[in-house]
Backbone as CSV, one residue per row, in Angstrom:
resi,resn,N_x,N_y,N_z,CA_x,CA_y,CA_z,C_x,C_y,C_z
1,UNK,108.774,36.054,139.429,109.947,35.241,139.602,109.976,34.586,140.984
2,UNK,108.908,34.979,141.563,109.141,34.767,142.999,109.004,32.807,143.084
3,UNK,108.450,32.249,142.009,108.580,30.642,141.902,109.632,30.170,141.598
4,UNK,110.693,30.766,140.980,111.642,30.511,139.839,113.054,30.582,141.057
5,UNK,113.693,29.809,140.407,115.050,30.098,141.339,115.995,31.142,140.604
6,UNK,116.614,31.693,141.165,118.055,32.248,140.185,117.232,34.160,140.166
7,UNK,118.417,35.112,139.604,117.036,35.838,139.371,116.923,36.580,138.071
8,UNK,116.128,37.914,138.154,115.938,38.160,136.751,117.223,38.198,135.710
9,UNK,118.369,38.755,136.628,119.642,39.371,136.342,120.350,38.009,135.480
10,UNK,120.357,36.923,136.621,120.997,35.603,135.905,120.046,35.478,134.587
11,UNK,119.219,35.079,134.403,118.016,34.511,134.014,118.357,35.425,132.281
12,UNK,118.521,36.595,132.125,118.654,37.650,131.018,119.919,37.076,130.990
13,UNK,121.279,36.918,131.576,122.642,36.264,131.087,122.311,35.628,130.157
14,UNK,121.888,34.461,130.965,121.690,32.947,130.360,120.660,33.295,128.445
15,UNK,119.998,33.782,128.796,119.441,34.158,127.016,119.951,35.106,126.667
16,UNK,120.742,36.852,126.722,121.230,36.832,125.903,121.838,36.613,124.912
17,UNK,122.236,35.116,124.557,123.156,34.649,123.549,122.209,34.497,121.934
18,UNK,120.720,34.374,122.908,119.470,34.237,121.936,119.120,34.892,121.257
19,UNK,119.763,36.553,121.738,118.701,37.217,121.389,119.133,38.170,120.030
20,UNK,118.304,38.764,119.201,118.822,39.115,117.648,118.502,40.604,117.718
21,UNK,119.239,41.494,116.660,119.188,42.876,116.966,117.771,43.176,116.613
22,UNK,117.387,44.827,116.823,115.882,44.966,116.683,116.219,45.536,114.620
23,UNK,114.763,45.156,114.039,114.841,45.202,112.549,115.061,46.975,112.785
24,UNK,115.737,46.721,111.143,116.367,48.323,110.892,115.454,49.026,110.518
25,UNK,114.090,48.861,109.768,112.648,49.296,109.400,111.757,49.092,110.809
26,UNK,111.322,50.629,111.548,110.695,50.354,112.631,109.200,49.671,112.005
27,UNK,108.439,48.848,112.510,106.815,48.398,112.826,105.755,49.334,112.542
28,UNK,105.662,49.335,112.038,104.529,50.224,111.234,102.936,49.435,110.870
29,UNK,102.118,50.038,112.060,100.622,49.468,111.894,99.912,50.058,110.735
30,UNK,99.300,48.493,110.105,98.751,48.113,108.988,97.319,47.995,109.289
31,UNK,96.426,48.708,108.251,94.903,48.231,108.741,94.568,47.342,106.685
32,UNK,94.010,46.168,106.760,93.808,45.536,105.955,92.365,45.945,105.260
33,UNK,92.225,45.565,103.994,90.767,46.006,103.179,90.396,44.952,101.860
34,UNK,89.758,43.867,101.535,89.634,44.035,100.788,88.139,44.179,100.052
35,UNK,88.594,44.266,98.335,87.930,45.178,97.769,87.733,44.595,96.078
36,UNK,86.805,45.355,96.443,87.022,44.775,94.364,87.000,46.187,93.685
37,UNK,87.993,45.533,92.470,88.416,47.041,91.722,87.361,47.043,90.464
38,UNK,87.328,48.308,90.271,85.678,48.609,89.810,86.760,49.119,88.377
39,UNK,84.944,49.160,87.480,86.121,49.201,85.962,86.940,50.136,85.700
40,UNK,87.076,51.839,86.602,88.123,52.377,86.115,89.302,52.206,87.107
41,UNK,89.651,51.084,87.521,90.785,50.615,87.926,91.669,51.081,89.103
42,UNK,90.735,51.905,89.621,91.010,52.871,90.549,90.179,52.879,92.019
43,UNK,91.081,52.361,93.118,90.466,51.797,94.479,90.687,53.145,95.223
44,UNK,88.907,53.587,95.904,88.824,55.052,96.597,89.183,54.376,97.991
45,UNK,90.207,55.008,98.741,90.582,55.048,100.265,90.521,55.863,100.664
46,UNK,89.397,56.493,101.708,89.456,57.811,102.011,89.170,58.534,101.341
47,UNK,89.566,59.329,100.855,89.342,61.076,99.652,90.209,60.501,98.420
48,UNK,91.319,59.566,98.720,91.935,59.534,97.289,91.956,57.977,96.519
49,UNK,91.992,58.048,95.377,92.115,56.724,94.430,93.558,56.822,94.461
50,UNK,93.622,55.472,94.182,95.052,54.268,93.508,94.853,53.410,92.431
51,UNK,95.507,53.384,91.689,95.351,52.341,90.701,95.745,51.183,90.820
52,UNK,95.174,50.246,90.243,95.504,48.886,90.254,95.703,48.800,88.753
53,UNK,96.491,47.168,88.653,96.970,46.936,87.239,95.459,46.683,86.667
54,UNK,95.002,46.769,85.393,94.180,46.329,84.642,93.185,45.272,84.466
55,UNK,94.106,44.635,84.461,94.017,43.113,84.518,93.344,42.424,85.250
56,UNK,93.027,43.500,86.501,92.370,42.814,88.160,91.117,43.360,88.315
57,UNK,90.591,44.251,86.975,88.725,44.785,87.046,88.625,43.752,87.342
58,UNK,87.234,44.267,88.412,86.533,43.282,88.746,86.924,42.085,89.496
59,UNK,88.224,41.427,89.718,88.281,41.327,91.228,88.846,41.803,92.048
60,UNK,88.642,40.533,93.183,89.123,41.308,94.534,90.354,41.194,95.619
61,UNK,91.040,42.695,95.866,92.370,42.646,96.109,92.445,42.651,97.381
62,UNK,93.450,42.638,97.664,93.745,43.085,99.340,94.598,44.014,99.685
63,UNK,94.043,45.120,100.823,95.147,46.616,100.100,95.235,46.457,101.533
64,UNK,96.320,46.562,101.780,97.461,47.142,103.217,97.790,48.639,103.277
65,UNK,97.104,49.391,104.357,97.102,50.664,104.817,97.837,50.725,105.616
66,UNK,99.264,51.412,105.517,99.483,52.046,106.604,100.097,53.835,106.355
67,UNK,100.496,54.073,107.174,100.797,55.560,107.692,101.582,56.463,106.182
68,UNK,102.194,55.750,105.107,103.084,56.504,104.609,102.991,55.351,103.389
69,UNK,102.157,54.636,103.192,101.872,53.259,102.052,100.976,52.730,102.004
70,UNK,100.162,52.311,100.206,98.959,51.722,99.838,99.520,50.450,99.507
71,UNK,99.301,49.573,99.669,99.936,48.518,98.846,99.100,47.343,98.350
72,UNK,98.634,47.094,97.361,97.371,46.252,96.957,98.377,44.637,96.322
73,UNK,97.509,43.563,97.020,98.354,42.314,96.806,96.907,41.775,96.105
74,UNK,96.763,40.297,95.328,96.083,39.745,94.770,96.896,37.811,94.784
75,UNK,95.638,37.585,95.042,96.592,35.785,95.253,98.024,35.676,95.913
76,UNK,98.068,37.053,97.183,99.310,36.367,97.655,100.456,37.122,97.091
77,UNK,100.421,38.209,96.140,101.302,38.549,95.639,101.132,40.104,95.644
78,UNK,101.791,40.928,95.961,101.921,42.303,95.874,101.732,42.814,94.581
79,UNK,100.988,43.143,93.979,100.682,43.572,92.384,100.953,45.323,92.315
80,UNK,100.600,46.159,93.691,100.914,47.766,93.434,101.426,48.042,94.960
81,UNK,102.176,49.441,94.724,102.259,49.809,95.843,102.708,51.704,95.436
82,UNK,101.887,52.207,96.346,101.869,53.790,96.016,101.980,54.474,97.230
83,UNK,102.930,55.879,97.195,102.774,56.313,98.775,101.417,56.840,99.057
84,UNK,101.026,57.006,100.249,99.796,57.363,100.607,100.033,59.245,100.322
85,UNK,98.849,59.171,100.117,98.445,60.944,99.951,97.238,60.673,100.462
86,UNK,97.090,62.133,101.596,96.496,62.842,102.238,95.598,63.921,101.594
87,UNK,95.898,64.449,100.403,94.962,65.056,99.276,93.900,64.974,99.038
88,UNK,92.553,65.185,99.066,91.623,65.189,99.021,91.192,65.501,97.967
89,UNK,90.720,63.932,97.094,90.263,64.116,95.391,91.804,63.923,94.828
90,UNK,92.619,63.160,95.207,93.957,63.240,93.895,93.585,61.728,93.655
91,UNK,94.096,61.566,92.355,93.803,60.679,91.706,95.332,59.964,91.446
92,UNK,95.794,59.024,92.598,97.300,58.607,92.423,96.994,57.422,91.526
93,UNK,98.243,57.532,90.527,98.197,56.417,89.019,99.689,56.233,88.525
94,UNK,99.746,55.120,88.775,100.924,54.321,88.011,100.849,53.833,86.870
95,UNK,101.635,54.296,86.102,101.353,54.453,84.175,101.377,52.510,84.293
96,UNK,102.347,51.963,84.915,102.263,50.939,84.488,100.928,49.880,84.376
97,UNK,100.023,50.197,85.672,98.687,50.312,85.593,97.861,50.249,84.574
98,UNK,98.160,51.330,83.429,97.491,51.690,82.748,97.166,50.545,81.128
99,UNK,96.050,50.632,80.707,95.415,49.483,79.652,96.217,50.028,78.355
100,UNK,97.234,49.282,77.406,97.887,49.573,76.700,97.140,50.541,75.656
């Protein structure tokens, strides 16, 4: 600030009026993947599978990892989302997933 006239104190006045509350869902780091879903419909992360809808054998999704959520999108669109398990060998499956 030492270029700036006025000081930090004024300077925070003057924009508080700007400023918006913090989101009610804290920030939660995401590591991205994608992948292609192989024919039993089921994407391995780590030790455990997720299912994807049917429909998407064989191509390829984009799954968002984070701490407490799998969430697999396709063209832009969120198609699954499952909580994460830590289980080693569980096989997480959403009936809706499943080939009629």
């Amino acid at each position: 600030f030492t270029k700036m006239t006025g000081s930090r104190t004024e300077r925070f006045q003057t924009e508080r009026a700007h400023l918006r509350p913090l989101p009610e869902v804290p920030f939660s780091y995401g590591r991205w993947l994608s992948l292609k879903v192989p024919p039993n419909y089921h994407l391995t992360i780590g030790e455990v599978s997720y299912s994807v809808p049917y429909v998407l054998v064989g191509k390829t999704v984009e799954v968002r990892i984070t701490e407490g959520l799998v969430e697999i999108f396709h063209a832009g669109q969120r198609v699954g989302s499952h909580q994460r398990s830590y289980q080693t060998g569980e096989v997480v499956t959403d009936v809706a997933h499943l080939h009629p």
